[in-house]
C-alpha positions, -999 to +999 in steps of 0.1 A: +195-336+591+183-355+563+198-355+532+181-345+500+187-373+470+200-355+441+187-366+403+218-382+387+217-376+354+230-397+328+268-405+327+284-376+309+291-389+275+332-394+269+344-369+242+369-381+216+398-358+210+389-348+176+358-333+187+376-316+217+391-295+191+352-291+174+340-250+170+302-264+177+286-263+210+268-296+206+293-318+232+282-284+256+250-303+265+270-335+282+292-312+306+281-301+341+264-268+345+272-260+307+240-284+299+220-262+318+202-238+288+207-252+254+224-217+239+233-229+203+251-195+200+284-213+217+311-229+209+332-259+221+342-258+265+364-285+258+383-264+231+382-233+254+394-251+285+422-267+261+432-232+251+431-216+283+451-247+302+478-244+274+482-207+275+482-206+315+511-230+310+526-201+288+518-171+318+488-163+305+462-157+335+440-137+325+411-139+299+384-116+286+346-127+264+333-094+247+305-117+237+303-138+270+268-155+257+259-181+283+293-184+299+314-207+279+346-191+284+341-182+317+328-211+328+360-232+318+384-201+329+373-205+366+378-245+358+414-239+346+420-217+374+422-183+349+411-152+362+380-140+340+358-110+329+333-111+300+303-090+284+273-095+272+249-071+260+218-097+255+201-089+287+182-120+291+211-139+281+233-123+306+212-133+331+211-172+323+252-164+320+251-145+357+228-176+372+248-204+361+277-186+375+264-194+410+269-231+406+292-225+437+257-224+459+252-249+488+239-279+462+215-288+492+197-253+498+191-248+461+177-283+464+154-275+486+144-242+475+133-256+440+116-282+457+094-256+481+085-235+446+074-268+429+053-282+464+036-242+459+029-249+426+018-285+432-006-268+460-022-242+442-054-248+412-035-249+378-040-209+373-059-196+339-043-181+316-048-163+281-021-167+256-018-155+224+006-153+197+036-177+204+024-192+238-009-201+222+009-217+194+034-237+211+013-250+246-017-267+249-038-252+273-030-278+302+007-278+300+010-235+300-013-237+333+011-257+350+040-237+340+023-204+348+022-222+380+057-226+388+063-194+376+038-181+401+049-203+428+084-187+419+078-153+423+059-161+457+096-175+464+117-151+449+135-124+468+163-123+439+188-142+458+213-171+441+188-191+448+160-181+432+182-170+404+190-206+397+154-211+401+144-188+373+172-207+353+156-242+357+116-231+347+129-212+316+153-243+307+123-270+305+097-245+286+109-262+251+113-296+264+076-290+279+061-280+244+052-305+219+060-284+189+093-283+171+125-263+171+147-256+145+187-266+150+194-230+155+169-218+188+141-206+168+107-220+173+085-238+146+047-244+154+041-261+121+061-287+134+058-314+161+085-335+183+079-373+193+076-365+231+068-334+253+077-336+291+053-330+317+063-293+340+065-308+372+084-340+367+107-317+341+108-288+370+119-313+396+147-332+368+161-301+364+166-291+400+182-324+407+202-326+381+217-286+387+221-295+421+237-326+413+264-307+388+267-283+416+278-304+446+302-323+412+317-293+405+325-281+439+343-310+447+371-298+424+401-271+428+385-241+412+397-209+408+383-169+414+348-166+402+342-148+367+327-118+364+303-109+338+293-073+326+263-070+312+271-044+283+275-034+245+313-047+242+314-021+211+313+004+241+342-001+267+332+023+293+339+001+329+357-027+317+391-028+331+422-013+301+453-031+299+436-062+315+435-097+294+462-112+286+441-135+267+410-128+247+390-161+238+352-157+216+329-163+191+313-128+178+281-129+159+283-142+124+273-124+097+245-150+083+217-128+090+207-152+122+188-127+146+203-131+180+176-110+195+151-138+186+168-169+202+150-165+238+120-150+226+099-177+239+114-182+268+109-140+271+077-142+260+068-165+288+085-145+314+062-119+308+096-095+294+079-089+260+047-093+240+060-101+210+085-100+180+081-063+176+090-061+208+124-074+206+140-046+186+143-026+220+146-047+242+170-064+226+185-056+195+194-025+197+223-037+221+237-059+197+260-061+168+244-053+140+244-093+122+204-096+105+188-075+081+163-068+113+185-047+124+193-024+096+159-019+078+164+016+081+196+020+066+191+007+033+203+042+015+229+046+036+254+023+027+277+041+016+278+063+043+286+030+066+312+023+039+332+061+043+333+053+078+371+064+086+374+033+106+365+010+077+392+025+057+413-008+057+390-029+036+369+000+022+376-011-015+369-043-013+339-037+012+326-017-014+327-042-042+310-066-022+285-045-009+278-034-046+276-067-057+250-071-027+230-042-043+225-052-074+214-090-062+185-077-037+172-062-069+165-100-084+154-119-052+118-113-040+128-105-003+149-075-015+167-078+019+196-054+026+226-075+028+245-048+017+235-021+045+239-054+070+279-060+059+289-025+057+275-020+094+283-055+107+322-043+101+317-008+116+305-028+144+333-051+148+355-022+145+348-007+171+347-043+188+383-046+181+393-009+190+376-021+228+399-049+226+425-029+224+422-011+251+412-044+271+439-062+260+476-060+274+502-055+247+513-088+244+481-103+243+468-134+221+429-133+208+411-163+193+378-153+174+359-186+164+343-177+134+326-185+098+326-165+064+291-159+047+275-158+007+240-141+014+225-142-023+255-159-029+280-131-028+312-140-009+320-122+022+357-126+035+349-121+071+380-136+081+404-117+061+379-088+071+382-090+109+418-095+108+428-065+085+403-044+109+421-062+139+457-053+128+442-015+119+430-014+158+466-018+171+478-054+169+503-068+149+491-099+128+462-127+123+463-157+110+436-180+102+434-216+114+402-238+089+383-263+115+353-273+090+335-269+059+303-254+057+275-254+031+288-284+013+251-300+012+238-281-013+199-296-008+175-268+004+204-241+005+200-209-014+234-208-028+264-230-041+293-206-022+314-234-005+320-218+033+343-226+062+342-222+096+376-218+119+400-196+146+409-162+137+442-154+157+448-123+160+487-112+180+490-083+207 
């Protein structure tokens, strides 16, 4: 039988060690199958396989991601030979987590399948379409007909298989390389703005096939261990996860910096016919998440303070309090008048009963790392560190320490505030 050429892409890029040890996600995009989806809501692979390899070496085997994201940890536990579970409660995001899972697929079948949806689409009149709102904004009318018509060509394929799982993956991966407006560093979309080059959907379709395959039939040629599973559920919930379980607990929770979470696929949702529009987000997505963006506590404005008596923030309730009122009287003189102070009080409920799930998760002797970053919205200091780990030690473990990687904020142009920051490990002791 003849053999289908993979794409090659370029040589993956040699990492120094200092960056190995980097909290960012940015060296993600040179390593196999993590290069996939651009998720800028990770965190290093190379630190988290460095982690897991040295804390296999100390009899740890198993590790649990309450915030899985797009599969960082468990993508580098099945490397390291760890036995993994994670959970995440974006749905979408889940998914592209769940598909890149299956990079233990025959590399040639996927191959081929992606190549029969793009000879469908190829085949078929470039379908109309009428967008509006962000489609309209970010496509010109050419490009979103051809990528209606891989998506078309996809669904004629589909029959929900690995295959056309990792299908799905590779149209929704190209739709920002495909459109000639801008993105911000974080995932959100800027119309207003413009890049130097847009790639063309078949020619990006087809890259991406090859290259996925290509990373595929890499990656199987090395020892791997069991697969991970992923749950796709509200980790502040721990109904069906396994008690007594991890041994290891390695993750980066939402930071408190009022980034909306919900709204980091909304294009690629948008496109995928899964919502209309930013309204729609709040059920579809939001309301599953930690409560991190004043989106997702417009409602509770007056009831801080009931978020703040909350027996289980009893630990830091003074100083919560301070904060929060300091956070009250500052919305007052900014012309936004956003709730900062509703958002804290219920981002640390929220991780409370985060860490109360750990808990029960979590084996008794079990080590946690939280990769995380403190926060000054209207320039009021929030010590999530200190925070988490008093709320941490209050669930049931014994003691936290926190380990500095980088400064934040230290440019002041364009920022809204002067409060130094810091980004770094929270570990937390069984």
């Amino acid at each position: 039988m003849q053999q289908l050429a993979f794409f090659e892409p370029a040589k993956d890029e040699a990492i120094p060690q200092e960056r190995r040890s980097s909290t960012t996600f940015l060296d993600n995009m040179a390593l196999p199958v993590h290069r996939w989806f651009r998720y800028s809501a990770g965190f290093s692979a190379l630190w988290a396989h460095d982690v897991l390899e040295a804390e296999r070496a100390k009899g740890r085997t198993r590790v649990f991601d309450p915030f899985a994201g797009s599969g960082t940890t468990l993508l580098e536990a099945e490397k390291a030979g760890v036995l993994a579970i994670g959970a995440e409660a974006h749905p979408f995001v889940a998914r592209i987590a769940r598909a890149k899972l299956l990079w233990r697929e025959p590399p040639q079948e996927f191959l081929k399948y992606g190549l029969r949806v793009l000879k469908i689409a190829k085949s078929m009149g470039p379908p109309e379409v009428k967008p509006s709102g962000l489609l309209e904004k970010c496509f010109p009318p050419h490009t979103l007909r051809l990528l209606e018509a891989i998506k078309v060509a996809w669904e004629e394929c589909a029959e929900g298989g690995p295959l056309s799982e990792l299908s799905w993956l590779a149209l929704i991966s190209i739709l920002r390389s495909c459109s000639p407006v801008g993105t911000a560093q974080w995932q959100y979309v800027l119309p207003s703005k413009s890049k130097a080059r847009a790639l063309a959907p078949f020619e990006a379709f087809e890259e991406k096939v090859r290259g996925m395959a290509y990373d595929m039939a890499r990656c199987q040629q090395r020892k791997n261990g069991a697969q991970a599973r992923l749950y796709p559920r509200d980790v502040r919930e721990a109904s069906g996860l396994p008690e007594n379980w991890a041994d290891l607990v390695i993750t980066s929770p939402p930071y408190v910096n009022n980034y909306d979470y919900a709204d980091a696929t909304r294009l690629e949702m948008t496109f995928m016919g899964e919502i209309e529009g930013w309204g729609d987000l709040q059920d579809a997505v939001r309301v599953h998440l930690v409560r991190s963006c004043t989106q997702h506590v417009a409602s509770l404005s007056a009831m801080t303070e009931d978020l703040i008596g909350h027996p289980r923030l009893c630990p830091i309730r003074d100083s919560l309090r301070r904060v929060c009122s300091s956070l009250s009287v500052e919305r007052e003189r900014h012309g936004g008048r956003k709730p900062y102070d509703a958002l804290v009080a219920a981002y640390f409920l929220d991780m409370a009963k985060v860490w109360d799930t750990l808990r029960r998760v979590a084996s008794p002797g079990a080590l946690v790392c939280f990769v995380v970053g403190d926060s000054a919205p209207y320039g009021v200091h929030v010590p999530v560190e200190r925070w988490l780990g008093e709320l941490a030690v209050s669930a049931g473990f014994s003691a936290w320490r926190f380990e500095k990687t980088r400064d934040r904020n230290i440019r002041w142009k364009n920022r809204k505030h002067r409060v130094p920051l810091q980004e770094g490990r929270l570990w937390v002791k069984g």
